[in-house]
C-alpha positions as CSV (number, residue, x, y, z in Angstrom):
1,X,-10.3,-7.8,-22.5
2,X,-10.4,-11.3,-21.2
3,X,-9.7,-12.1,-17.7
4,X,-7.8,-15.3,-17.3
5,X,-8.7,-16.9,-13.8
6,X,-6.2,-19.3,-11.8
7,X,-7.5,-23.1,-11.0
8,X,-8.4,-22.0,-7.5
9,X,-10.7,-19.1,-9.1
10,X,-12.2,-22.0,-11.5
11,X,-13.0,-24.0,-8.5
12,X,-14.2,-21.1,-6.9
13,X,-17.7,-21.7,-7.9
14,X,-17.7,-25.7,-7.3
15,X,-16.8,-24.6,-3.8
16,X,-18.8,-22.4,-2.9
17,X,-21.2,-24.8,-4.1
18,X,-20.8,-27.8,-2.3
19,X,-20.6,-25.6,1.0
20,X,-24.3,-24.3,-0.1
21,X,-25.3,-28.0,-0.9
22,X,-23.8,-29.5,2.4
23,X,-25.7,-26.4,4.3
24,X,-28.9,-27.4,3.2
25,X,-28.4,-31.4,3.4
26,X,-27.0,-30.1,6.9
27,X,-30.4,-28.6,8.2
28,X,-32.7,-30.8,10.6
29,X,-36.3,-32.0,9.7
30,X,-38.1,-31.0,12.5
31,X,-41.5,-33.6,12.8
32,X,-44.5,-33.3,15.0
33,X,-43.9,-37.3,15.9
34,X,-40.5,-37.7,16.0
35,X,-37.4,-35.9,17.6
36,X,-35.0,-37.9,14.9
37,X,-35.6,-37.5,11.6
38,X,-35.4,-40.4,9.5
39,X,-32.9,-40.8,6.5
40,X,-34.3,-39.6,3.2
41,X,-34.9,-42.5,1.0
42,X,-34.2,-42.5,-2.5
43,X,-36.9,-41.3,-4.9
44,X,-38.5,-44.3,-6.3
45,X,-38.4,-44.7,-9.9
46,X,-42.0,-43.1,-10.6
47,X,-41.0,-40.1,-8.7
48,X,-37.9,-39.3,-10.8
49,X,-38.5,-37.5,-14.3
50,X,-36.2,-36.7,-17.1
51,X,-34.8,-33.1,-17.1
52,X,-32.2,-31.0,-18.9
53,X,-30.0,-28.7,-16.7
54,X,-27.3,-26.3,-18.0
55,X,-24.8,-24.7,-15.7
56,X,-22.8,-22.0,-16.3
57,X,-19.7,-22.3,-18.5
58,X,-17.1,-22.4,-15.8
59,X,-18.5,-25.2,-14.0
60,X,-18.3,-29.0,-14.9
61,X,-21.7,-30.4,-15.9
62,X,-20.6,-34.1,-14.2
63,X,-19.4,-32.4,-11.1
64,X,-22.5,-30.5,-10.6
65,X,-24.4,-33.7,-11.1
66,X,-22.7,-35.6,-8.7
67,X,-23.2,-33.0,-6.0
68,X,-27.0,-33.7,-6.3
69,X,-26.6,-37.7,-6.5
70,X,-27.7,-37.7,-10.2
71,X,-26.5,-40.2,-13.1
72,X,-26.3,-38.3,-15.9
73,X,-28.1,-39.7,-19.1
74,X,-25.7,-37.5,-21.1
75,X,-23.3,-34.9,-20.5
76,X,-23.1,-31.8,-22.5
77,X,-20.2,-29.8,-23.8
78,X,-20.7,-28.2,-27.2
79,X,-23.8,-26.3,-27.8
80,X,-25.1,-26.7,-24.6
81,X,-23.7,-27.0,-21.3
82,X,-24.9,-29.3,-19.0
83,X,-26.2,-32.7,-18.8
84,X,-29.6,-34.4,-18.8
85,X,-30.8,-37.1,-16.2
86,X,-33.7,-38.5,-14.5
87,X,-33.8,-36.7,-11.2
88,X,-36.2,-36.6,-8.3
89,X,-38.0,-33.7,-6.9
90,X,-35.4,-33.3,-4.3
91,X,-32.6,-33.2,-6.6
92,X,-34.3,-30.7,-8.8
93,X,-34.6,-28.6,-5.4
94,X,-30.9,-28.8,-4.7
95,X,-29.9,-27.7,-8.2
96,X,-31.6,-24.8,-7.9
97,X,-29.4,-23.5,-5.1
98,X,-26.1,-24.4,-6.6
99,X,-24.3,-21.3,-8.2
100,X,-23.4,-21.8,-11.4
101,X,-26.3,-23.8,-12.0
102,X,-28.4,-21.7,-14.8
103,X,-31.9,-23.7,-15.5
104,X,-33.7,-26.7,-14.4
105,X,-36.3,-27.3,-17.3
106,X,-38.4,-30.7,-17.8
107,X,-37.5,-32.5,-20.9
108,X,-40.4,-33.3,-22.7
109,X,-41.2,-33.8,-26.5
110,X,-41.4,-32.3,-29.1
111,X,-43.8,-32.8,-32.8
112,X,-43.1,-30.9,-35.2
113,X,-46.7,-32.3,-36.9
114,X,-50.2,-30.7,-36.1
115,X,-51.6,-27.5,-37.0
116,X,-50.7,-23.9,-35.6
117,X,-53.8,-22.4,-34.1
């Protein structure tokens, strides 16, 4: 039997999400110099690396990419759901909290020449 949910059901998830996200942007750095913590900076471009992420079915790939800042590279509907972009270590920290979010995986490649030990 399939369950049909209302729009406010669907966006249930991307909620619930952004409440997680803005509860852990929300937290304060506590420093052994400093009683204010400074703003984060960007990742520079060598810290940033290509990754794949899928999320859940439900949830928009784009949405769930802007809630972390990212630009994705490409955004995935068909086989796969999700999208792929360079992201930096802290946006790779804040997808894994998201619900809905499913995997975080590196993209690296792939050769399909060599020998099979």
């Amino acid at each position: 039997m399939r369950i049909l949910l209302s729009r406010a059901g669907r966006a249930l998830p991307v909620v619930a999400a952004a409440a997680a996200l803005a509860a852990v942007t929300a937290l304060p750095v506590a420093t052994a110099t400093a009683a204010v913590a400074s703003p984060v900076a960007r990742a520079a471009v060598g810290d940033e690396a290509p990754y794949i992420v899928t999320v859940h079915k439900d949830a928009d790939p784009a949405t769930v990419a802007r809630m972390v800042g990212a630009s994705p590279d490409y955004v995935y509907r068909t086989a796969l759901h999700g999208f792929s972009a360079r992201l930096s270590p802290g946006q790779v920290a804040a997808l894994h909290v998201i619900p809905g979010v499913e995997s975080v995986q590196e993209d690296g490649g792939v050769s399909s020449f060599g020998t099979a030990d």
